[in-house]
C-alpha positions as CSV (number, residue, x, y, z in Angstrom):
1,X,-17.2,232.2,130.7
2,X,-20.1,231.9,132.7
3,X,-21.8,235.0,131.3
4,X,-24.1,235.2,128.1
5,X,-24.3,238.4,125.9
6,X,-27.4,240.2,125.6
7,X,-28.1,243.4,122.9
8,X,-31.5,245.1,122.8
9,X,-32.5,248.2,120.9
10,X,-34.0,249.6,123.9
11,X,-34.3,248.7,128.1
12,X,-38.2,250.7,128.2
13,X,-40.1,249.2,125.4
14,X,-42.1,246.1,126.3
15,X,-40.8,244.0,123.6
16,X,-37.0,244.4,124.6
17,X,-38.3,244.2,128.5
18,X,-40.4,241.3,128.7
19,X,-37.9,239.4,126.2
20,X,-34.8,240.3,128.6
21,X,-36.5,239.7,132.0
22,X,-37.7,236.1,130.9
23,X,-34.6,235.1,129.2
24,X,-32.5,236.3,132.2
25,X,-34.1,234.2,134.7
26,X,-33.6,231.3,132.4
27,X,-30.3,231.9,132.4
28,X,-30.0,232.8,135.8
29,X,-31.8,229.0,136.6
30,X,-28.8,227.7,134.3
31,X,-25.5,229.9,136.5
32,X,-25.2,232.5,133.5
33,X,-25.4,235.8,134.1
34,X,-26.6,238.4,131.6
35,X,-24.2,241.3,130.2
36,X,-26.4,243.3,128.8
37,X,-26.2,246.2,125.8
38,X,-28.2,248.8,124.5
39,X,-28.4,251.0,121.4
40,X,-31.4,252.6,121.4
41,X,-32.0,252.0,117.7
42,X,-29.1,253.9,116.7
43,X,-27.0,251.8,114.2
44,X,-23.8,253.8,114.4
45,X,-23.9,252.5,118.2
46,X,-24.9,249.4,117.7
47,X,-21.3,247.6,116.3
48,X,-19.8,249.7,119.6
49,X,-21.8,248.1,121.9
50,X,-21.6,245.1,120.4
51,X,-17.5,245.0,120.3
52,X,-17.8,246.1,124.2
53,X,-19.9,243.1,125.0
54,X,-17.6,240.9,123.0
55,X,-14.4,241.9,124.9
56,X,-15.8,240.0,127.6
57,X,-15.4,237.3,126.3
58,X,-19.4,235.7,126.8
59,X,-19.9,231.8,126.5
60,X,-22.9,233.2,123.8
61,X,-24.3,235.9,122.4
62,X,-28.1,237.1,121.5
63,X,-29.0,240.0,119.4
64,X,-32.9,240.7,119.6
65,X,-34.4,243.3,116.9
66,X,-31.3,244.3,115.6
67,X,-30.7,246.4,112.3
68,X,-27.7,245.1,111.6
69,X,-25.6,247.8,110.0
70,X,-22.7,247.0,107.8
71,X,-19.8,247.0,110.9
72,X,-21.8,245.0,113.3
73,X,-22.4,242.4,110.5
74,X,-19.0,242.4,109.9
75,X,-18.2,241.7,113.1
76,X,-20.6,238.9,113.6
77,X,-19.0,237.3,110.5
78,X,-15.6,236.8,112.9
79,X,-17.8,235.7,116.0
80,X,-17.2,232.5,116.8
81,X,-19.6,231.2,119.9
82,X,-23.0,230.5,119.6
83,X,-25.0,233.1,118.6
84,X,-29.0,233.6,118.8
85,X,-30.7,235.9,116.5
86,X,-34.7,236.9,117.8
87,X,-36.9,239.2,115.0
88,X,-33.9,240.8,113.4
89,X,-32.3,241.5,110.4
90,X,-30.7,237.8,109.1
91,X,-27.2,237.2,109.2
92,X,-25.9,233.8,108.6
93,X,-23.5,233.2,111.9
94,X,-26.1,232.6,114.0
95,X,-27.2,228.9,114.8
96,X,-30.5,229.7,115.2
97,X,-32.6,232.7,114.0
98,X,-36.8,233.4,116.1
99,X,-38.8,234.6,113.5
100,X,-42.0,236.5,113.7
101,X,-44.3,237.3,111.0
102,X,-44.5,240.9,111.6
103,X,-46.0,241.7,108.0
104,X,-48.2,238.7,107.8
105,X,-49.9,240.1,110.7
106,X,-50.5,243.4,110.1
107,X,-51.9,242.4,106.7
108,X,-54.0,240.4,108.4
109,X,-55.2,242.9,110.9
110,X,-55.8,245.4,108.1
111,X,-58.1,243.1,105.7
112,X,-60.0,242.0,108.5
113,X,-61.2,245.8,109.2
114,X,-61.6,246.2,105.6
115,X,-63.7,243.0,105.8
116,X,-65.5,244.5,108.5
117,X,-66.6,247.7,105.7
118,X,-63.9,250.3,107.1
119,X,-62.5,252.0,104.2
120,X,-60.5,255.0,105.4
121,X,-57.8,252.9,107.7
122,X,-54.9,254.8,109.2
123,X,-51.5,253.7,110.2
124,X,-49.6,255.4,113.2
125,X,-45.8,254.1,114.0
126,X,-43.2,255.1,116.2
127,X,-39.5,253.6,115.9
128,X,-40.3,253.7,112.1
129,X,-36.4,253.1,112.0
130,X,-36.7,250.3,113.2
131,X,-37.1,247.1,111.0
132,X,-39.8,245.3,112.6
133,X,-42.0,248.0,112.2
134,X,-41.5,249.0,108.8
135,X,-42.7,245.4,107.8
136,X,-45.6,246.5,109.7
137,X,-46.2,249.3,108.1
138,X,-45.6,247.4,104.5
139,X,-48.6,245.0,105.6
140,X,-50.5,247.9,106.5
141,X,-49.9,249.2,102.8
142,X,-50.1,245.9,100.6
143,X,-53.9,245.0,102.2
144,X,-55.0,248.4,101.6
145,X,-53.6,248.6,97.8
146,X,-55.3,245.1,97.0
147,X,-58.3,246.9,98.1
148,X,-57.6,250.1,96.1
149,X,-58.0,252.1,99.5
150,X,-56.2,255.2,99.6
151,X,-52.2,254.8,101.4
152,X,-51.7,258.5,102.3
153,X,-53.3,257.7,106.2
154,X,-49.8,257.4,107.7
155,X,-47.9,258.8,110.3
156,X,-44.8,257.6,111.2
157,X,-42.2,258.6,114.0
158,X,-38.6,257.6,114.3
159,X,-39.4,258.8,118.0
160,X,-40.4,256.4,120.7
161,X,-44.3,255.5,121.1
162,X,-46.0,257.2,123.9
163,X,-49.8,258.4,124.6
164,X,-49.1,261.7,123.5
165,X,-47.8,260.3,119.9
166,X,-51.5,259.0,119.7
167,X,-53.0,262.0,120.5
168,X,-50.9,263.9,118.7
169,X,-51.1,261.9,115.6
170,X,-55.1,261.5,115.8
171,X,-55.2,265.5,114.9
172,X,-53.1,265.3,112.8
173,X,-54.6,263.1,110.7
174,X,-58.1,264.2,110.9
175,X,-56.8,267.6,109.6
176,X,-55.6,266.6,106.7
177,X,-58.3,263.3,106.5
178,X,-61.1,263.7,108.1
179,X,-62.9,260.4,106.4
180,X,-60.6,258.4,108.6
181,X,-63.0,255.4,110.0
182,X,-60.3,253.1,111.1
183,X,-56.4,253.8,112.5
184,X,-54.0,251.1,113.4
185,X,-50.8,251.9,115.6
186,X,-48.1,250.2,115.8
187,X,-47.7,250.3,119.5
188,X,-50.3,249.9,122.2
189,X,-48.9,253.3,123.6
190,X,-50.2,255.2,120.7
191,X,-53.8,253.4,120.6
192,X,-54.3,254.2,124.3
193,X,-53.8,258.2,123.3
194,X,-55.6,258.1,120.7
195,X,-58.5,256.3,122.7
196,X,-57.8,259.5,124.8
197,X,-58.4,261.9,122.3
198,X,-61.2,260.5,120.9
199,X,-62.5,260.2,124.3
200,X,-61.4,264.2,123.9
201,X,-62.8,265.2,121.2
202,X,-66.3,263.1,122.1
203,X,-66.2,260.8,118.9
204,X,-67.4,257.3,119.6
205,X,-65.0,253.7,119.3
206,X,-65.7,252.1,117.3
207,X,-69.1,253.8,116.2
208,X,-67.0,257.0,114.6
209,X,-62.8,255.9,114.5
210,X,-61.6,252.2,114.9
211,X,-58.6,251.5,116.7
212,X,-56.3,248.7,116.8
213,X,-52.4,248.3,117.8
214,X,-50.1,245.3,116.8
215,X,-48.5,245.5,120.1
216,X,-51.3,244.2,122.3
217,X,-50.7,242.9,126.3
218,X,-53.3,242.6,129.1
219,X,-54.1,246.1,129.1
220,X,-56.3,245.6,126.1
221,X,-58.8,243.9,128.5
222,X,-58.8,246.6,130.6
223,X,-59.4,249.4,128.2
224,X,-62.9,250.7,127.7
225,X,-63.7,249.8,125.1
226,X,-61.6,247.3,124.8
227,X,-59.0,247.3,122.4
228,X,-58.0,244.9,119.5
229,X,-54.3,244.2,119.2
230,X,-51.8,241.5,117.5
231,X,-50.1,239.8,120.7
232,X,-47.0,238.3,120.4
233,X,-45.8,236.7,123.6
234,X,-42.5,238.1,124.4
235,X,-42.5,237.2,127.8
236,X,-42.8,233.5,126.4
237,X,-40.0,234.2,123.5
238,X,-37.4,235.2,126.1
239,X,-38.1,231.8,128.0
240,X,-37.8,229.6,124.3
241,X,-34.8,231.7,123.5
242,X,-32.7,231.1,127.3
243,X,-33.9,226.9,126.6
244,X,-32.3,226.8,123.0
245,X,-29.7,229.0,124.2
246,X,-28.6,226.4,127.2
247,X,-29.0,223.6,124.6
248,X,-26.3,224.9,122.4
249,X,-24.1,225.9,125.5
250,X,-24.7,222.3,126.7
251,X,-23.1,221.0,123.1
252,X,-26.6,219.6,122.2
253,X,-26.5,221.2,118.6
254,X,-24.5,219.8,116.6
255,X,-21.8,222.4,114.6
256,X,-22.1,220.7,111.0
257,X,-26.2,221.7,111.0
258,X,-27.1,224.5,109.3
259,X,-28.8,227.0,110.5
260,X,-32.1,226.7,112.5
261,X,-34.5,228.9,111.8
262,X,-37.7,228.9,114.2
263,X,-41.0,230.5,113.9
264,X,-43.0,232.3,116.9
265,X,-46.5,232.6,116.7
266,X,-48.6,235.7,116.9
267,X,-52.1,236.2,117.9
268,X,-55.1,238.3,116.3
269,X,-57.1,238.8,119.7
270,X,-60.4,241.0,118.2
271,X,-62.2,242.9,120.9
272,X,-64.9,246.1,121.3
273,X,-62.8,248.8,119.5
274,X,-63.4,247.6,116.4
């Protein structure tokens, strides 16, 4: 088969985007074409999709951010082509598994406000469903416990992230908290509406609330102020993902190896907003 199975949670956030648009033309550079699936972070879809992109028979398979419910990891378990797994829940068929350190770097982001004196940080999530967020979320939680701050500043969203979940969640917050100094958002969707509101409601960034998002890209130059984000290079990981991909089509791994697992690296990229 000259075609390599693809399945993203989602074809409009700028993870699953960026990811699939670099790895296809990788592919595309190599004569495979992408067949492409999409559950929209629903897990009772996702072992569907994934048998319907199987019965064509692919010459690979990806999986990026999956959940991996009980049926589709049983029917990983019987796959037998080479199989790429990017930031998802582990399963052991796959020869090679790109991690990211989505909790390391939220923790990370968090002690650094706390460092900078902010006491009252909030934490704002959309696709809290999802796995790669919640670790988020748990990074969030362990920096501000080791610093005895209070963990009720949260609110998350299975919904997707959009400007008026930021808005939205800013008032709702300062309703029930209005000490908040600090919020982090777990999509740069959500810190541009609450940037919005704030601009709203005439409180100052970072002079009044600090905001910060974990899903940064070169909007958070453009922003006024601008805004501090974790970056992870998706665009990048799609392109690493369609060269290891066309090294184990090519028969350059050997089968006896175990699994490899590789990490990605993420960026803290501090700026005005906080």
């Amino acid at each position: 088969s000259d075609t390599v199975a693809v399945l993203v949670p989602s074809l409009t956030d700028k993870a699953s985007s960026r990811f699939m648009q670099s790895l296809q033309q990788v592919l595309n550079k190599n004569e495979f074409q992408l067949l492409l699936g999409c559950h929209e972070y629903n897990q009772l879809k996702e072992a569907e999709i994934l048998m319907t992109l199987l019965q064509g028979n692919p010459a690979a398979l990806v999986i990026f951010g999956s959940q991996l419910a009980d049926k589709t990891h049983q029917i990983l378990e019987k796959t037998n082509i080479p199989t790429i797994n990017v930031v998802g829940s582990p399963f052991s068929p796959a020869q090679i598994t790109i991690e990211t350190a989505f909790f390391e770097a939220s923790h990370k982001l968090t002690e650094h406000l706390l460092e900078q004196g902010y006491k009252n940080i909030g934490f704002i999530g959309a696709h809290m469903e999802n796995r790669l967020q919640r670790q988020q979320l748990n990074g969030w939680h362990k920096a501000m416990l080791s610093h005895y701050q209070n963990t009720d500043l949260v609110i998350t969203m299975p919904d997707a992230a959009s400007l008026q979940l930021g808005r939205y969640a800013l008032n709702e917050i300062l309703l029930r908290q209005p000490e908040l100094d600090a919020v982090i958002c777990s999509h740069e969707e959500i810190a541009l509406g609450i940037m919005f509101e704030c601009q709203r409601r005439l409180l100052k960034i970072p002079g009044n609330i600090a905001v910060a998002c974990l899903d940064g890209s070169d909007r958070c130059d453009q922003t006024h102020p601008t805004l501090t984000s974790i970056r992870i290079d998706y665009k990048k990981m799609g392109i690493e993902t369609g060269k290891l991909l066309i090294g184990l089509l090519n028969n350059n791994h050997d089968e006896s190896e175990e699994s490899r697992i590789v990490q990605f690296n993420y960026q803290i990229e501090l700026r005005q907003s906080t």
